[in-house]
RONU-287947 format. One record per residue: x, z, y of N, C-alpha, C in turn. Coordinates in steps of 0.05 Angstrom, whole numbers, plus 5000, padded with zeros to 4 digits. Last residue first. Layout:
REM RONU-287947
XZYXZYXZY/...
This chain:
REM RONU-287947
180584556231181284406212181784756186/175084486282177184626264177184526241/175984106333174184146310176384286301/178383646366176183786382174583936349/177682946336179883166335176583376354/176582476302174682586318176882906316/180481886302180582206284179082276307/183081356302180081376305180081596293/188481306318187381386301185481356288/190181086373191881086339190881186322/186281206408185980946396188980996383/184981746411183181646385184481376383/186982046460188981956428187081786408/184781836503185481656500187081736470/183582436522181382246524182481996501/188282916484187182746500184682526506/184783486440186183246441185383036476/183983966397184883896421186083626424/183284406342183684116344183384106374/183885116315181284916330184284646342/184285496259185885286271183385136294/180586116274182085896255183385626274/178386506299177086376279177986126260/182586716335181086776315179886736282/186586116334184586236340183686406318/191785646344190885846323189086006340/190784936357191085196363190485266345/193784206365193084456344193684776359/193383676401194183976407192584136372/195783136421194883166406195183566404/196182626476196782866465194382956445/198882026519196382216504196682426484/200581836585200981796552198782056536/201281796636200581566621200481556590/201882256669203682056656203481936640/197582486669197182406696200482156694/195682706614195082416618195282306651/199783176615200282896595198782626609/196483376657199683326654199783096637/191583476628191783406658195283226658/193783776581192783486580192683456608/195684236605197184126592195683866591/190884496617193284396640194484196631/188784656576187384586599189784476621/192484856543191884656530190684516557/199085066580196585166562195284886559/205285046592202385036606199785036602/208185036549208385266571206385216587/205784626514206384866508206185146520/206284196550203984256539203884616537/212784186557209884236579206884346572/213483996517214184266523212584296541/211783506516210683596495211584036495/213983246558211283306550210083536537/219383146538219483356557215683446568/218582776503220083046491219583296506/216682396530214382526509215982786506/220782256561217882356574217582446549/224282116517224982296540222482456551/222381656477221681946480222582176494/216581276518219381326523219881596505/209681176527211881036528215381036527/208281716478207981576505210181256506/204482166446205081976437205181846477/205382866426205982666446205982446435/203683436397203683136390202582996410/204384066379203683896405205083706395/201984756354203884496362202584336380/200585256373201685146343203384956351/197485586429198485306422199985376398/195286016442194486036420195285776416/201186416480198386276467197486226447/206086576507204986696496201586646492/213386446509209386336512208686506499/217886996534216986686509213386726509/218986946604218887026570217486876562/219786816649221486946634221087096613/215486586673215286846679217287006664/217186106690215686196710215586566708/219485836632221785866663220286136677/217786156581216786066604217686076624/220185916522221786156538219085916566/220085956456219385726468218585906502/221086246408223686116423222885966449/216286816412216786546400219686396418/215387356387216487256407218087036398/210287746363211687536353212387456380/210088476338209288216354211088026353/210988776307208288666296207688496313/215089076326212689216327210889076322/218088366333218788636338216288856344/220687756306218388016302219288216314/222387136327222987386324219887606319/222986416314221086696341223186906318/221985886288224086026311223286136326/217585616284219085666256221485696272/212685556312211585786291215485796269/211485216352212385416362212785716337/213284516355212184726346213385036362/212183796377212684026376212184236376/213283046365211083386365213183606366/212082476394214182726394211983056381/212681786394211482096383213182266382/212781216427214681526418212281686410/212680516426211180826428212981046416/212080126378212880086418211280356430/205880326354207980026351209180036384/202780766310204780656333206180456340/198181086280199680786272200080686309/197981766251197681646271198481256265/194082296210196682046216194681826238/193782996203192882676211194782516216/195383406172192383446195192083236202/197783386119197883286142195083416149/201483856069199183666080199883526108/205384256071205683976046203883766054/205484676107208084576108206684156088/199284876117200284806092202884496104/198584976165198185226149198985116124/200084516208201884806209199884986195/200583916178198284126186200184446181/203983436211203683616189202283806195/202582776219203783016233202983256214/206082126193204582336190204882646204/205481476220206981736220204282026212/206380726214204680956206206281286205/207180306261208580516239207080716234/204679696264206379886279207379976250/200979516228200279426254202479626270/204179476160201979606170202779436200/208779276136206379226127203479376142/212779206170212878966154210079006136/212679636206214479676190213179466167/214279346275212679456258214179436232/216079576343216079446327213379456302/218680296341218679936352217779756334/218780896349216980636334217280486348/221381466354220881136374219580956355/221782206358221181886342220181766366/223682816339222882586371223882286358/224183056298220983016309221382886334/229982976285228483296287225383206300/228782416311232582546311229782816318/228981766279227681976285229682216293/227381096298229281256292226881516300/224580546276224680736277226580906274/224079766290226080046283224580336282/224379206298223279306290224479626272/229378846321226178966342224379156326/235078706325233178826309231379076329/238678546359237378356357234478416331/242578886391243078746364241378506347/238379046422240478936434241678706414/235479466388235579186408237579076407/239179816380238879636355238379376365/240080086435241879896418241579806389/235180296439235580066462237779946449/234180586397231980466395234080116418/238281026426238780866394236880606394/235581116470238281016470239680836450/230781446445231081226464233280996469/234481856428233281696416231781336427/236482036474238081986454236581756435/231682286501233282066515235881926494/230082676460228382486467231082216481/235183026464234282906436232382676447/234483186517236683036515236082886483/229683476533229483156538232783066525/229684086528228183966531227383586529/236184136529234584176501231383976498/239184196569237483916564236083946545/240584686606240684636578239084426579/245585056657243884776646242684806619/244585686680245285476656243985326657/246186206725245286006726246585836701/250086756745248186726715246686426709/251086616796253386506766251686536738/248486026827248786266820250886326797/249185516841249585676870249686066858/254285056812251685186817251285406837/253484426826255184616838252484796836/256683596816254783856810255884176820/258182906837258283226825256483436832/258282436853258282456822258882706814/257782246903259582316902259882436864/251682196908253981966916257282076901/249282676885249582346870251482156877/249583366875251383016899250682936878/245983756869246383586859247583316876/245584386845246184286875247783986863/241484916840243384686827243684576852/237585376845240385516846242985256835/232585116834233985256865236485346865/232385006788233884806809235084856827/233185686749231585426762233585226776/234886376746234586086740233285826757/235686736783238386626774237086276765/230987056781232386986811234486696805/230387106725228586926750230486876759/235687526724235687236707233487106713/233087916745235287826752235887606745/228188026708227687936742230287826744/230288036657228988016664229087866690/233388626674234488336659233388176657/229389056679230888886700231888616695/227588956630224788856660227588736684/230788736584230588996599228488836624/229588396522231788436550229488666564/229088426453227588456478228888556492/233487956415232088186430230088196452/236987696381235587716383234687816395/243787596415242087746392240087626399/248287146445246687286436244987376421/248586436465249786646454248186876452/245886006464248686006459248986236449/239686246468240786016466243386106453/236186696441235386346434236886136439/236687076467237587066440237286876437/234987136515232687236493233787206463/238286996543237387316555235787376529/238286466527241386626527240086936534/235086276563235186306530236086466518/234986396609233486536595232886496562/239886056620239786266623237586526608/236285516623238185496604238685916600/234185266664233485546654234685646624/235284766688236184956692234585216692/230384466661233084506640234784696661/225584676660225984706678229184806651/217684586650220384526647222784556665/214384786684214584926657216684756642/214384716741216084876732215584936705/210584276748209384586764211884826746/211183826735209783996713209084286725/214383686774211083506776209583686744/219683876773217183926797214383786782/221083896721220284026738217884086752/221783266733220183306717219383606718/226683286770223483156781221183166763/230983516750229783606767226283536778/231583066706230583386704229383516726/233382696738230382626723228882986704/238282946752235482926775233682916754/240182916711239483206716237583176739/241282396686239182696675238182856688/244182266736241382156732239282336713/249082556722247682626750244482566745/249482316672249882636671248082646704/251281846683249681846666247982176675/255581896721253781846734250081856711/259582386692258582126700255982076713/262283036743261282886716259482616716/265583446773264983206768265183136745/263884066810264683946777263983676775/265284516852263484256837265184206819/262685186860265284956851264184746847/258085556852260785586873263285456883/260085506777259985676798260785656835/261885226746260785016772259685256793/264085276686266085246706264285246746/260285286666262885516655263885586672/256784956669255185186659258685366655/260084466675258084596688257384836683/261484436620263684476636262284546669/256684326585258484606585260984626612/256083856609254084136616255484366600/260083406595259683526625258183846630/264783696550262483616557260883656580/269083976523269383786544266883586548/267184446488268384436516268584206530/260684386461263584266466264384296496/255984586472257884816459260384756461/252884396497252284586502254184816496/253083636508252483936481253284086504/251983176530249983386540250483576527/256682906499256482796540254683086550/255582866452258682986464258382986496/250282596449251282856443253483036452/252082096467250182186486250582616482/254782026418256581976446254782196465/251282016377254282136382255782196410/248881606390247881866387249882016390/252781136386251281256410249881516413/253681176331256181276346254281286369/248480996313249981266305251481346325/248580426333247180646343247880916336/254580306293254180336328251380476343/250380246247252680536250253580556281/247179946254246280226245248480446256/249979516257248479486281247079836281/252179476200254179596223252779616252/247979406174248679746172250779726197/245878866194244279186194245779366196/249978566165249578566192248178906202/248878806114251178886124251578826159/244278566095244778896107247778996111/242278036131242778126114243978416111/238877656159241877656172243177816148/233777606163234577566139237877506149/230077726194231577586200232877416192/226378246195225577896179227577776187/227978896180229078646190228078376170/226779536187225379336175226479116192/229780026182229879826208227879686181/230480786212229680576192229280246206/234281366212233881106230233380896206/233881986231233681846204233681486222/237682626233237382386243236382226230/236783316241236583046209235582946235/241283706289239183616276239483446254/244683756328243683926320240883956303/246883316340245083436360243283636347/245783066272246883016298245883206317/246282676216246182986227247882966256/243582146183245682346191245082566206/240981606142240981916155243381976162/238280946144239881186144239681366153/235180416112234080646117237480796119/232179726106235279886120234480196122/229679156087229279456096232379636100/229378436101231078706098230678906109/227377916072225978096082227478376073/229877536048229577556069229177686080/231777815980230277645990230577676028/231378585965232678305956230778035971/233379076007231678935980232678635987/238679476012237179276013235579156003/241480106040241279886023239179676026/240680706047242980626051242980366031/234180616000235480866010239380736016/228480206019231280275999233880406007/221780366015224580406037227580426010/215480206025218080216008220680216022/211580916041213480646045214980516040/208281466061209581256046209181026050/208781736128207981646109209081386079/213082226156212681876151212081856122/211382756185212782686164212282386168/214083136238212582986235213482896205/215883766247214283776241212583436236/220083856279221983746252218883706239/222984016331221083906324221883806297/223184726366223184626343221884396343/226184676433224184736420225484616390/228484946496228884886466225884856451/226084546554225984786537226884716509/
């Protein structure tokens, strides 16, 4: 599912902006704009290889974001899922083997969330204004049902051996929105490796990797932002070898008669959630999983939603709006980045 994540902040830290401090001990901080988003990638390096080693081991993870981007957009023509989504009607379409493996690991995340993810639902974005194309609006009951029928897996058809795709409806759309930022990030994290710098954070719009640690704390200290004051935190976390992912539902909706229809679209019933979830803070092993968690949560309410999170190994952090005010939610297992007695209004 699309979602907004732009809601984690990083606590202070000395960071020398595109550059170096002096001595052995090299901090590395860059930004760019990617996938439709602020990329930020920080390295803390003891190596002492120096920041020119760094920046070009910086700018090859760049170009990977890049790449992974041009391979899943939505908008470039010669990208496997636009050329699916234009062309696969009824037709196959061959695309890399990278592209097949998403789309199963889409398909199988799907199934084991009970459908609240579900990147072929791409279609009901597009019905609500939220994706590619279109207004804002409230679609017709019929429009509506017709676009169910249309969306989901049931209507994909996935050769692996053979490295192609075929959809069975024509209103049917891919969209990775859900996991392609997470698996990107991941990707960056795997080629700084590589390079021989273990200690990284990249962030691409709120799907962050912490590797490592940032030369003065036990990991990385991350701040998640309290959705009534944009400037505060509701709590910080300290991650080492771990993704955090949060995600919101309050800064891409629409108003219509005083009601709010948020971007965040329920494959199951074809329209946007409708709860008292704010946000959601994944912390797991990978940020593919967490990315695609953290929507789950969302479309599956707070009682389900942890079931989910913790039947994949990782732990969650939930802010609701209630009545009576913000109430706190949290997995069995988030206290150990924290020690925060969550379950309480903030």
């Amino acid at each position: 599912m699309k979602m907004i994540k732009n809601i984690l902040l990083f606590l202070p830290f000395v960071f020398c902006f595109s550059g170096c401090l002096p001595g052995p001990e090299t901090v590395f901080k860059h930004n760019f704009t990617a996938m439709g988003t602020f990329v930020e990638i920080k390295v803390y390096d003891e190596t002492g290889r120096g920041a020119e080693y760094v920046r070009r081991a910086v700018r090859s993870a760049e170009d990977e974001i890049r790449r992974i981007e041009r391979l899943f957009s939505l908008y470039d023509e010669n990208s496997d899922i636009y050329r699916i989504n234009s062309r696969g009607f009824e037709r196959w379409v061959e695309v890399s083997p990278e592209t097949v493996e998403m789309l199963e690991y889409a398909k199988l995340f799907c199934a084991k969330t009970g459908g609240a993810v579900d990147a072929a639902a791409g279609n009901l974005f597009d019905l609500w204004g939220f994706g590619v194309k279109g207004e804002k609006a409230i679609p017709s009951e019929r429009a509506i049902a017709d676009n169910l029928k249309a969306a989901g897996f049931k209507n994909v058809v996935i050769d692996r051996e053979n490295g192609r795709i075929k959809l069975k409806n024509r209103l049917v759309k891919i969209d990775l929105g859900a996991i392609a930022k997470g698996y990107a990030v991941d990707a960056v994290v795997k080629k700084l490796a590589e390079s021989g710098l273990e200690n990284t954070l990249v962030n691409a719009g709120g799907d962050v990797y912490c590797a490592g640690t940032n030369g003065k704390d036990d990991g990385w200290r991350i701040g998640i932002r309290n959705p009534k004051d944009k400037r505060a935190l509701s709590l910080s976390v300290t991650v080492k070898n771990k993704a955090v992912v949060t995600s919101g539902d309050y800064e891409n909706f629409f108003l219509r008669d005083g009601e709010k229809y948020s971007h965040i679209i329920d494959p199951g019933a074809g329209r946007p959630v409708s709860n008292d979830i704010t946000s959601v803070t994944v912390i797991g092993a990978d940020a593919r999983t967490a990315d695609a968690l953290a929507t789950a949560v969302i479309v599956a309410g707070a009682e389900k939603g942890i079931k989910i999170v913790e039947s994949e190994n990782a732990e969650c952090y939930i802010i609701m709006e209630t009545p009576n005010g913000f109430l706190e939610r949290k997995s069995k297992g988030f206290d150990i980045f924290t020690g925060y007695d969550a379950d309480k209004k903030i």
